[in-house]
N, C-alpha and C positions, 0 to 999 in steps of 0.2 A: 294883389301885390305879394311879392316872395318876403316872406320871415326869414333875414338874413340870420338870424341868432338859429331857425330850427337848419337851413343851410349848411352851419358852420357845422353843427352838432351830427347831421347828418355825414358830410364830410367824414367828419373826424373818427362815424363809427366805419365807414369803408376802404379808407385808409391806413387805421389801426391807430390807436391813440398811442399818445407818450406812456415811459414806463410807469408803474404805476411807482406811489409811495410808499413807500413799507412804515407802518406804525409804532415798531420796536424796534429799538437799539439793540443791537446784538453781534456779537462777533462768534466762531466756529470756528474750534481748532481741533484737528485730528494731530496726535499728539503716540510716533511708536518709536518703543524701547525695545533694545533686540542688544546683548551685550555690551558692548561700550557705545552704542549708537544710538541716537537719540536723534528722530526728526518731525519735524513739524511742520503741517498743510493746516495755515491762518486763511482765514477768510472772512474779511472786511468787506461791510457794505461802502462803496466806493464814494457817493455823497459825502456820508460819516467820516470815511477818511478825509476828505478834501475840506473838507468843512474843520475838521482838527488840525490840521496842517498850515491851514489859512490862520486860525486863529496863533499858533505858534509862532509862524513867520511873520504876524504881523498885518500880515499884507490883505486885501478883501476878498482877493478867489485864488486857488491853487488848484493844479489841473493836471491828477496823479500821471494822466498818457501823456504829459509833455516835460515831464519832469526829467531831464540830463540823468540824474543821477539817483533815479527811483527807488533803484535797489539797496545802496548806501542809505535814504532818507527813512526807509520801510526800516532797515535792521537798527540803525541808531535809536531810533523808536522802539521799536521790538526789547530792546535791549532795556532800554527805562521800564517799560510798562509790560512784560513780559518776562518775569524773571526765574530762570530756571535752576533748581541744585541738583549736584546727583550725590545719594552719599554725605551730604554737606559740602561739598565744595561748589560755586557755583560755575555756571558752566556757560561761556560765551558762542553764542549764534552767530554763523556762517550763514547770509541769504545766499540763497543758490539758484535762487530766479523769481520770476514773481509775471504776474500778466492780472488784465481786466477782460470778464469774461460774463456773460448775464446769464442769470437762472432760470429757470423756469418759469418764473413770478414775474420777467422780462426787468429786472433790479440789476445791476450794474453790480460786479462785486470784484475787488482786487482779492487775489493769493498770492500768498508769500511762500515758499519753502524753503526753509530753514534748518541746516544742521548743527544739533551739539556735541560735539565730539567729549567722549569723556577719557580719562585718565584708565580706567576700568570699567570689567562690566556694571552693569549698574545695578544695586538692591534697593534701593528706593530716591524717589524724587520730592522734592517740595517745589511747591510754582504759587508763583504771587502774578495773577495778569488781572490788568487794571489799566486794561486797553478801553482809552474815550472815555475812562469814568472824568476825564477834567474837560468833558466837551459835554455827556449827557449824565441828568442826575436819574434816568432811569438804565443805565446800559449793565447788560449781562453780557456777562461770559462765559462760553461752555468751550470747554474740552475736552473729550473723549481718549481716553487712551489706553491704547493694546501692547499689552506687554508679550513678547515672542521667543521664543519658539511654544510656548504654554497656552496664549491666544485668551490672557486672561484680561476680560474688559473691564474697563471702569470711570464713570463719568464725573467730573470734576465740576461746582456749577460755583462759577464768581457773582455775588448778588448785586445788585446798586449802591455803590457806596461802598461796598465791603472789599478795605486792602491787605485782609488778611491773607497768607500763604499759606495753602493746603498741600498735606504729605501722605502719598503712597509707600509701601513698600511691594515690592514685589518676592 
């Protein structure tokens, strides 16, 4: 008699299984300054976001590729939980596209790109991001950021819990 359960298993490894789960909360932002310009490549694990969005709206699943109005919903957010100064003033994000696209790891992730337009060049920034700390009480944040024409790097890391704002200068 066939073992439907070794069947399935087998199937599934010649098929290719579903994506895998990723164990960490985490978000990645590439984050460059170049004069008054200021722009940002987020990237969200795409569960994480729907799973936060679901629980905002209320409602029991949300389903970022079908969302009307993606872009609007990503920057609203972005805006709360993403917060950028340049100089001390702070500075409001323009999304400027965004897509769902999987990694290597076969993980589903949405990007956002985001500009902040400043008033002036920029000499230093502070960012408070505390993206999904109200959905997971383990989520990091990292942000990398290259300041230009100098190519000077430096990496920003948001801990669990922690909504304090960290400050560059350049």
């Amino acid at each position: 008699m066939i073992d439907v359960g070794r069947l399935v298993v087998l199937a599934a490894g010649l098929l290719g299984s579903p994506a895998a789960r990723h164990d960490v909360h985490v978000s990645h932002t590439r984050l460059v300054v170049e004069g008054a310009t200021v722009a940002a490549q987020v990237r969200l694990f795409r569960d994480d976001l729907e799973k936060t969005f679901a629980a905002r709206a209320g409602v029991p699943a949300f389903d970022v590729s079908a969302a009307p109005k993606r872009d609007s919903l990503l920057g609203a957010y972005l805006e709360e939980r993403f917060v950028l100064e340049a100089d001390g003033a702070r500075l409001g994000g323009n999304v400027e596209g965004s897509g769902i696209e999987t990694d290597r790891d076969r993980q589903e992730v949405v990007w956002v790109l985001v500009d902040f337009p400043a008033a002036k060049p920029v000499r230093s920034i502070r960012l408070r991001n505390v993206i999904f700390h109200e959905t997971w009480a383990d989520q990091q944040n990292i942000v990398q950021v290259l300041h230009l024409p100098d190519e000077a790097r430096q990496t920003l890391y948001f801990a669990p819990g922690d909504g304090k704002a960290q400050q560059l200068a350049f």
